[in-house]
C-alpha positions in Angstrom: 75.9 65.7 -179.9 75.9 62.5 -182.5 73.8 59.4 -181.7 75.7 55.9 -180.4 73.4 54.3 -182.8 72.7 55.0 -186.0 68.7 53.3 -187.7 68.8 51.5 -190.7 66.8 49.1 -192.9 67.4 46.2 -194.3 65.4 43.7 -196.6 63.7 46.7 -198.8 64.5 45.1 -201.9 63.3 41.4 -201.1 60.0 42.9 -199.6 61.5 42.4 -195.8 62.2 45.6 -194.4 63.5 44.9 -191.0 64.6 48.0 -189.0 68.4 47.5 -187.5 70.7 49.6 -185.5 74.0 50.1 -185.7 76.6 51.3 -183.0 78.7 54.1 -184.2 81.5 52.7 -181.8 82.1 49.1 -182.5 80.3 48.6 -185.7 78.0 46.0 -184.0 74.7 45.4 -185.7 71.7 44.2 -184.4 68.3 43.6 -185.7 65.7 45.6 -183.7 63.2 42.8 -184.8 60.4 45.1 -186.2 59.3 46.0 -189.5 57.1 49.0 -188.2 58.8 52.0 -188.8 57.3 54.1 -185.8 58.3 51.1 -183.6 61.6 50.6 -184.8 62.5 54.7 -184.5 60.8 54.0 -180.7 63.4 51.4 -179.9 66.1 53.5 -181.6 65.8 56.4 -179.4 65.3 54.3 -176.3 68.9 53.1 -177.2 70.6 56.5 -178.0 68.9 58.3 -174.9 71.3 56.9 -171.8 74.5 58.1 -174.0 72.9 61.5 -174.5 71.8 61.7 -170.9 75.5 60.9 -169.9 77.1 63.8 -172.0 74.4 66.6 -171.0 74.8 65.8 -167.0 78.9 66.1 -168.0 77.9 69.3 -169.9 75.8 70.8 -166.6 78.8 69.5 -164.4 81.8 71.1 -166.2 79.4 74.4 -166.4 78.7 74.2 -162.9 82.6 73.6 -162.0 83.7 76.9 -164.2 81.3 79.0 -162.6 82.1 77.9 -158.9 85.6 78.1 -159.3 87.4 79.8 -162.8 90.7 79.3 -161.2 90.8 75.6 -161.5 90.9 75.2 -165.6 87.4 75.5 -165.9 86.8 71.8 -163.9 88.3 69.8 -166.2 90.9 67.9 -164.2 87.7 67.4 -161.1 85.3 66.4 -163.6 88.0 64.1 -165.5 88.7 62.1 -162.1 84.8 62.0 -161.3 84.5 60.7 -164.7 87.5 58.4 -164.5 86.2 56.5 -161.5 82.9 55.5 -163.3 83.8 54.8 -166.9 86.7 54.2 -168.8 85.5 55.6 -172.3 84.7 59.1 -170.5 87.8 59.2 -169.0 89.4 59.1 -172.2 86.7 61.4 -173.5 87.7 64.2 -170.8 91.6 63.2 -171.0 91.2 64.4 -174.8 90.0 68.3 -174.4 
């Protein structure tokens, strides 16, 4: 599963060294405003966990569909209007496969 956000640093050179993130997405930036390293990976994975929370609940659902019914296509036209009603981007996701 890749990370929205990806943890960069920026300033190393001029003796800065403040921690930003990046999402993978829309290519917005944003300074996490920290030049602790242990702080800044903190705020990093605080920011990466709701997306990875989103795809393993899809995962458990479309495993739960295919074993309740194998005759449907495995879920995925359920699980694509579940996911269709909540979110535009995991519509699109599940439209995909």
């Amino acid at each position: 599963m890749k990370n929205r956000y990806r943890i960069y640093v920026r300033g190393k050179h001029s003796g800065g060294k403040v921690w930003w993130i990046q999402d993978n997405q829309t290519g917005k930036r944003e300074s996490l405003g920290t030049t602790d390293k242990n702080q800044a990976r903190a705020l990093f994975n605080l920011k990466n966990e709701p997306h990875q929370v989103i795809d393993f609940h899809a995962q458990i659902a479309q495993a739960h569909l295919m074993i309740s019914d194998p005759e449907r296509g495995h879920g995925r036209r359920v699980l694509f209007d579940v996911a269709g009603t909540r979110n535009p981007e995991r519509a699109a996701h599940f439209s995909q496969q």
